[in-house]
C-alpha positions in Angstrom: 59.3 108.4 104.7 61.3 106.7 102.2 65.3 106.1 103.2 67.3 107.5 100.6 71.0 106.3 100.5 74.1 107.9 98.8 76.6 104.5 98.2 79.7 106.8 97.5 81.9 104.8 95.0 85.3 104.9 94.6 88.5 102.1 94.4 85.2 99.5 94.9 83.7 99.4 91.4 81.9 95.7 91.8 79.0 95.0 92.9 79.9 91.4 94.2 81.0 91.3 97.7 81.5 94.7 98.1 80.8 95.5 101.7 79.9 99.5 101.3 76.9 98.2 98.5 76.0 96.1 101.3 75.7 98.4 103.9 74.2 100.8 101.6 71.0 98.5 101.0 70.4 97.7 104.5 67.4 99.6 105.3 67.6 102.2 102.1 64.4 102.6 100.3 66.2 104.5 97.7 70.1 103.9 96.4 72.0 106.5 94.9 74.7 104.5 93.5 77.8 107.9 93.3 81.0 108.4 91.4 82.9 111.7 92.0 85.7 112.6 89.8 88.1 114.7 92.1 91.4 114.5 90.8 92.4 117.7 93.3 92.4 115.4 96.3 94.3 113.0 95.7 97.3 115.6 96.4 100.1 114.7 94.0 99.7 111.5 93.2 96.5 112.3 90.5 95.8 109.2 88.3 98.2 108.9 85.5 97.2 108.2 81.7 96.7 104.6 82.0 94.9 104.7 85.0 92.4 107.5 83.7 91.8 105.0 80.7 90.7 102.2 83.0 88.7 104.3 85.2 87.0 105.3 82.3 86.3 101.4 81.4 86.0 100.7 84.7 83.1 103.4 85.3 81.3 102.3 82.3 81.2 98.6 82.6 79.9 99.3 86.1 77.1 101.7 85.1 76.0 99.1 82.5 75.4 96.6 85.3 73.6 99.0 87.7 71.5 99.7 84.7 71.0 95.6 84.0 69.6 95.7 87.8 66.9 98.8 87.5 69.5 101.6 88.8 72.1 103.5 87.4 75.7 105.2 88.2 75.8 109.1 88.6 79.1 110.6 88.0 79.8 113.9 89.4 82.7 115.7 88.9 83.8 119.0 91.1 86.9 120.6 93.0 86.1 118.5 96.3 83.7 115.4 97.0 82.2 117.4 100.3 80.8 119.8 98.1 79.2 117.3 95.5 77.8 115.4 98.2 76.3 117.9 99.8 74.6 118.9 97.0 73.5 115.4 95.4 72.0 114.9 99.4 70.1 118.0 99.3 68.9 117.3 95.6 67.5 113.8 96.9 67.0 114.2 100.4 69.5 111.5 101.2 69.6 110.7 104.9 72.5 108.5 105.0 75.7 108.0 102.7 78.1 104.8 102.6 81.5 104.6 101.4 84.5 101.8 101.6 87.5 103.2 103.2 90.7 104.4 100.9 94.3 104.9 102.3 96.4 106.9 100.8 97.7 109.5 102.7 96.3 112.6 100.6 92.7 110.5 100.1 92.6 109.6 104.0 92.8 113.1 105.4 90.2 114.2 102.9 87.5 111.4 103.7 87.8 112.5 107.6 87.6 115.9 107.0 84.6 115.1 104.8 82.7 112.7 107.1 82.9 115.7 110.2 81.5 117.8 108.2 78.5 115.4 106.4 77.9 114.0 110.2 77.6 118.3 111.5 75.2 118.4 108.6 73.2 115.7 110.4 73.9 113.0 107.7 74.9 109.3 108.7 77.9 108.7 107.7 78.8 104.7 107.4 83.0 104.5 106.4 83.3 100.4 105.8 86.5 98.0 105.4 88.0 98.9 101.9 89.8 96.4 99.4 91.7 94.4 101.5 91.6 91.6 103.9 93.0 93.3 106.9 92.9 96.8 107.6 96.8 98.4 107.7 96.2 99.2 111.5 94.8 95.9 112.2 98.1 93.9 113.1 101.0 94.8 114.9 104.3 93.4 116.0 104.2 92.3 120.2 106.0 95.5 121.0 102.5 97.3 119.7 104.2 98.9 116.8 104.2 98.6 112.8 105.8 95.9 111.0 109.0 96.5 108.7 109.3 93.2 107.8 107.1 91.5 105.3 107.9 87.6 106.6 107.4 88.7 110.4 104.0 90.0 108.9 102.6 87.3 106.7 103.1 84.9 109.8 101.1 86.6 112.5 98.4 87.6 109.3 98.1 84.0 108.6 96.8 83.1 111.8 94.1 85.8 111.1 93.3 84.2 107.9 89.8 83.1 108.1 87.8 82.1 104.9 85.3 84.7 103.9 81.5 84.6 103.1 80.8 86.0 99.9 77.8 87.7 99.2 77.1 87.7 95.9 75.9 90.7 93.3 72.2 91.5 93.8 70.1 90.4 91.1 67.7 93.9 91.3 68.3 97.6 92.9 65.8 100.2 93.5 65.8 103.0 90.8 68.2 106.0 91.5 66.6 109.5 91.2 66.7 110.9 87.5 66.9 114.4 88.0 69.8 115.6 89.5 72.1 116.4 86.7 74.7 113.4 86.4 77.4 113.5 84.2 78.2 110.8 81.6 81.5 108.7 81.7 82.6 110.5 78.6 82.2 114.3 79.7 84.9 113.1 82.6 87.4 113.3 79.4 89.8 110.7 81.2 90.6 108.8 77.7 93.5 110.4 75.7 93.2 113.1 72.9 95.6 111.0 70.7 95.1 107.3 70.9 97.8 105.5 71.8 95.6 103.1 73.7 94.9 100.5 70.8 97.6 98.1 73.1 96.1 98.5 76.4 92.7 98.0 74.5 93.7 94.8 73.1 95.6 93.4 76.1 92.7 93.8 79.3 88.9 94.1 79.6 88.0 96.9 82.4 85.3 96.3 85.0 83.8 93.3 87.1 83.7 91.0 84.7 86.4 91.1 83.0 88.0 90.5 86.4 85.9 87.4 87.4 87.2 86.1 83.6 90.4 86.5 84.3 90.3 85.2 87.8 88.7 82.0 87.0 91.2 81.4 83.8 94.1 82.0 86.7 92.9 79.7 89.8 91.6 76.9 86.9 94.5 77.1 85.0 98.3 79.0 85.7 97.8 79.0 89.1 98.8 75.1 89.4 102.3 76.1 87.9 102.1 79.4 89.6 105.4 78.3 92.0 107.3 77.6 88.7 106.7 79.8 85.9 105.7 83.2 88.1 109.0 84.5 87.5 109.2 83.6 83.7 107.8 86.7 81.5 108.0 84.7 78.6 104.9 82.8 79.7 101.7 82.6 81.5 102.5 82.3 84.9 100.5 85.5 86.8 97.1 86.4 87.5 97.5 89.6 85.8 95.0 90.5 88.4 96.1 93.7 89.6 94.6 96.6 88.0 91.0 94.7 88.7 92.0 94.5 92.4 93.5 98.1 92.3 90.3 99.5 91.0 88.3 97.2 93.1 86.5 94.9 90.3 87.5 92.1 92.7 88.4 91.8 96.1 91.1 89.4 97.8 88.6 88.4 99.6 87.2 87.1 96.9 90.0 85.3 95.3 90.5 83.5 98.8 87.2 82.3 98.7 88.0 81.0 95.1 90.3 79.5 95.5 89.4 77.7 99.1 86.1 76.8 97.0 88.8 75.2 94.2 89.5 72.1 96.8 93.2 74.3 97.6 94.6 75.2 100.9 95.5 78.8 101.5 98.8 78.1 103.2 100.6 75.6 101.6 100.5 73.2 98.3 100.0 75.4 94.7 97.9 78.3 96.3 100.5 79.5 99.1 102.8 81.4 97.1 100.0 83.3 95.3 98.5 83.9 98.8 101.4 85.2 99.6 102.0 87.5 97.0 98.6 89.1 98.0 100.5 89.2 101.2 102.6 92.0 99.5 99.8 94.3 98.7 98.3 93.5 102.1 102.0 94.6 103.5 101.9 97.8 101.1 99.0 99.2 102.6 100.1 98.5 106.4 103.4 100.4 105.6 101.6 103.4 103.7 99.3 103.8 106.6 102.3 103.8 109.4 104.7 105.5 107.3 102.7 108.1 105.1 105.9 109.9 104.2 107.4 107.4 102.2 105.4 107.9 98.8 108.0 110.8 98.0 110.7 110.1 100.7 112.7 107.3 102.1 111.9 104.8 104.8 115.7 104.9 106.0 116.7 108.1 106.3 120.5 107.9 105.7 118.9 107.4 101.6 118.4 111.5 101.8 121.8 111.9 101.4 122.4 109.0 98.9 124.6 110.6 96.0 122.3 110.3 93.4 123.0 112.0 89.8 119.8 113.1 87.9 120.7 112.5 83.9 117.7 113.6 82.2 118.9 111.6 79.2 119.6 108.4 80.8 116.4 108.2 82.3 114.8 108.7 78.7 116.6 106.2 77.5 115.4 104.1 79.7 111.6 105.4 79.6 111.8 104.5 76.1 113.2 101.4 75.9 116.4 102.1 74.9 119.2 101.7 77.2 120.7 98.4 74.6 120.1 95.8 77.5 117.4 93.7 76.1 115.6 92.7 78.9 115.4 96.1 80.3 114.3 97.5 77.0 111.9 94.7 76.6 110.3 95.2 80.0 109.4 99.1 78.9 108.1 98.6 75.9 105.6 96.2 77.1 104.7 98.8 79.5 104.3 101.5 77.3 102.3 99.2 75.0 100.1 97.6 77.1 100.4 99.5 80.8 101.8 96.5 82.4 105.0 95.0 82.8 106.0 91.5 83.9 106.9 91.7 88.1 110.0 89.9 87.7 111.3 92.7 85.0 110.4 95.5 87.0 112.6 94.5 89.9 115.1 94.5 87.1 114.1 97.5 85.3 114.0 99.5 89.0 117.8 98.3 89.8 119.2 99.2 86.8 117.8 102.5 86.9 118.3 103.3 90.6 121.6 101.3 91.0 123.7 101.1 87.6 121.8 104.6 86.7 121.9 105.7 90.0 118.8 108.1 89.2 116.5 108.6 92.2 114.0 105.9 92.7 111.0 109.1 92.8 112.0 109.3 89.3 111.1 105.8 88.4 108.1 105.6 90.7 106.6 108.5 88.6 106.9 106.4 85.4 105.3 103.5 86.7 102.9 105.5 88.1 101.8 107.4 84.6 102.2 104.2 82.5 101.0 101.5 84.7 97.2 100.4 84.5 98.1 98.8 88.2 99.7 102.0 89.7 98.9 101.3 92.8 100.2 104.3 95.5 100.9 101.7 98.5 102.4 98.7 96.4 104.6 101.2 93.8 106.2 102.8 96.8 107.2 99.4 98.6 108.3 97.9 95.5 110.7 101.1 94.5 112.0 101.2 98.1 112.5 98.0 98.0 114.7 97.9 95.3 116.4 100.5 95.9 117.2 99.1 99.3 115.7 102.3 101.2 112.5 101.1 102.1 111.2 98.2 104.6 112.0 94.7 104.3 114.2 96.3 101.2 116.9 94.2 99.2 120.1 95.2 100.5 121.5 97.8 98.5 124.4 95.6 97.9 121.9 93.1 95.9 122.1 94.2 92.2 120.5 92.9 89.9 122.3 91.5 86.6 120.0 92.0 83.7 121.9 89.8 82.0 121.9 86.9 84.0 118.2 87.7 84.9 117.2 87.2 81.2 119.3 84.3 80.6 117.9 82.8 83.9 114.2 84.1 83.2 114.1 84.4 79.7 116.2 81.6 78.5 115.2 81.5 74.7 115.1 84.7 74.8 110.7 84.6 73.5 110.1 87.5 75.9 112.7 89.5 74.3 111.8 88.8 70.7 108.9 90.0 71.0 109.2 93.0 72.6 112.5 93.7 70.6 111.8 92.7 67.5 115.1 93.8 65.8 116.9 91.3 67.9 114.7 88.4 66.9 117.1 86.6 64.7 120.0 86.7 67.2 120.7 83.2 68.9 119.5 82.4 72.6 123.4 82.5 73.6 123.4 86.5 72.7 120.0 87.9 72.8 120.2 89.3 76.2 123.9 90.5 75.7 123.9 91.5 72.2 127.1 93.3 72.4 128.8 89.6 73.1 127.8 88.4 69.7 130.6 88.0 67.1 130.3 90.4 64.2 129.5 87.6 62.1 126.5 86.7 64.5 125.2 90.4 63.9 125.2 90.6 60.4 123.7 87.2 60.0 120.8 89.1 62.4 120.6 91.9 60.5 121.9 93.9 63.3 124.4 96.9 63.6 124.7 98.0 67.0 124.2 101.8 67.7 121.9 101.8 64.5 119.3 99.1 64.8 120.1 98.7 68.5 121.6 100.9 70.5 124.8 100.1 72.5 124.6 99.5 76.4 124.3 103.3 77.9 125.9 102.1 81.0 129.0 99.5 81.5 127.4 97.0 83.9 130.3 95.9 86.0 131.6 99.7 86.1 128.2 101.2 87.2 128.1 98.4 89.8 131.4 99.4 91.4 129.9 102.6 91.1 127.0 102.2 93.5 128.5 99.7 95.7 131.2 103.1 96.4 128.4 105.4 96.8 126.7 103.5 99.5 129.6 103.3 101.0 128.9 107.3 101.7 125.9 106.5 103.3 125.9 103.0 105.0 127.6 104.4 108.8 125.1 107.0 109.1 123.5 107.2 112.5 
């Protein structure tokens, strides 16, 4: 009889070096390459609107290559994946079904609830490593506990660092079955009703090879500079890599081996701070795995009693771009244009809303999370905790960020800024990240009036600083 595997896709849309595809093959006389669409259990972190348009891409970059290779993707959409599998098995006779692990807290519960109850059914059930190059439970501090600190982490993961074989796409698949009633990409309705995609359109290209495009154009070209120019949004400086390794186009393994295979060393010279930085994400998921509840609550308690003070209009203001600090205002806008926003201005954009603000860092979290085309669940929640100094390894919450000197520091002709805020283009380098400085003069040579063509500051920066500082003090002796 003929060995009919289910390969049960989900954050692993590549076909290169992807270690559930793999697994899959071995021994399978037929492959039934799977997509489910089940929003429900992901609990309440659903998909926002920029990541339902890159699934979408995603899903139908990757169907075109199964269907290059003889085979095809099914997409399935239902109130819970046990059910769908279930039925797609029975429809095919599958005997087996392979998936790559996920993490989130919502999506973990559900994939071992649902491989009891395939494995009672008498399937096989093979749950491989996911996207990452450690698993979250695979290191631990000498006391046999979780890390909270992301330096004491990277060194003992280091030493783990080996250099990975890459196996690379196959070049044929067997046929999937035809008959057993698979959606197309389109009838998941995950692109928006009104179009306000035309940016995000114009700025990425979804699936594996977009991702492969832009990693080579990274490692052969910015990486180099990578050390210098990361923290500058005005340029080229970062992989821009992350939505491809959220969705699993590409792996870190991957980008290792890449690299290594570039003549680089992983730990030092050019490629050791990007390394690191995948580090971070590596770190993201360890903490999301030992510390579930921190997606929606703090990692140090004494933070549930911080004095926050919800302003529905301040945080629209700053949604939209539109809180009169330019680098702030600059930073949204790009996101809402394109779903991404430079790292270096979201640890900005995050102080200013969660210090000078002082609206809850939830509140932010849930912006990112709709607007990003990254929104990751484990690397949004450490970097909001971290800047709001409640989470592990977090910048004190003493550290506050100056948006000011960040621009003038980051941005020093002000190019990022111009072009995100175009009515402040013709304002000299000295004012365009403090507007409000410039003589009136200055303005009307720029074509500016403050409060009509640019809106004043909503928040005095020193004020709103003394602010915070005084309400940590209500918190900081806590037991």
């Amino acid at each position: 009889m003929v060995d009919t595997v289910i390969l049960w896709l989900r954050r692993d849309l590549r076909l290169a070096d992807n270690p559930a595809l793999s697994r899959a093959l071995s021994g399978a006389g037929r492959l039934v390459p799977l997509y489910i669409h089940c929003p429900a259990e992901e609990g309440r972190w659903r998909a926002g609107a920029a990541s339902r348009w890159w699934l979408h891409h995603s899903l139908a970059a990757l169907d075109r290559a199964f269907r290059e290779r003889g085979s095809r993707l099914l997409i399935a959409r239902g109130e819970d994946s046990l059910t769908e599998l279930r039925r797609i098995a029975t429809a095919c006779g599958a005997t087996r079904i392979c998936w790559a692990r996920r993490y989130e807290p919502a999506t973990r519960a559900t994939d071992a609830r649902t491989e009891l109850a395939l494995r009672a059914d008498g399937l096989r059930c093979d749950s491989v490593e996911g996207n990452l190059l450690f698993e979250p439970w695979d290191l631990a501090t000498e006391a046999n506990g979780p890390y909270r600190v992301f330096s004491a982490y990277w060194r003992r993961a280091v030493t783990r660092l080996t250099l990975p074989v890459i196996e690379p796409a196959p070049t044929a698949l067997p046929p999937a079955p035809s008959d057993l009633g698979a959606l197309s990409v389109d009838e998941l309705g995950l692109l928006p009703r009104v179009r306000w995609d035309t940016g995000l359109a114009h700025a990425w290209t979804p699936g594996e090879d977009g991702a492969q495009a832009r990693a080579s154009a990274f490692i052969d070209g910015p990486l180099a500079t990578y050390a210098a120019k990361r923290d500058r949004p005005g340029v080229l400086g970062t992989s821009r890599l992350s939505p491809h390794l959220h969705f699993g186009e590409i792996g870190p393994r991957q980008l290792v081996r890449m690299i290594a295979d570039r003549g680089l060393v992983l730990d030092e010279g050019p490629a050791e701070p990007y390394v690191r930085e995948l580090g971070w994400r590596e770190f993201a998921y360890h903490l999301i795995h030992h510390f579930p509840h921190t997606t929606d609550e703090p990692l140090d308690e004494r933070f549930a009693a911080f004095p926050w003070r919800e302003d529905e209009t301040l945080l629209a203001a700053w949604q939209r771009g539109r809180t009169g600090i330019p680098l702030i205002d600059a930073g949204l806008r790009e996101l809402w244009k394109t779903g991404w926003m430079h790292n270096r201005v979201r640890m900005a954009a995050a102080s200013l809303l969660t210090k000078n603000l002082r609206q809850p860092w939830q509140a932010g979290a849930r912006w990112f999370w709709d607007t990003l085309v990254d929104a990751d669940l484990a690397s949004n929640t450490l970097g909001w905790q971290w800047t709001a100094g409640c989470g592990a390894d977090a910048a004190p919450y003493f550290r506050i960020f100056n948006p000011v000197r960040q621009g003038e520091r980051f941005d020093p002709t002000g190019d990022y800024v111009r072009r995100w805020c175009p009515e402040l283009a013709r304002l000299p380098a000295r004012f365009i990240h403090q507007p409000w400085a410039a003589p009136a003069g200055v303005l009307t040579d720029a074509g500016i009036r403050l409060g009509s063509d640019y809106p004043q500051p909503i928040v005095d920066l020193a004020a709103s600083r003394r602010e915070a500082l005084a309400a940590w003090e209500t918190i900081k002796n806590q037991a």
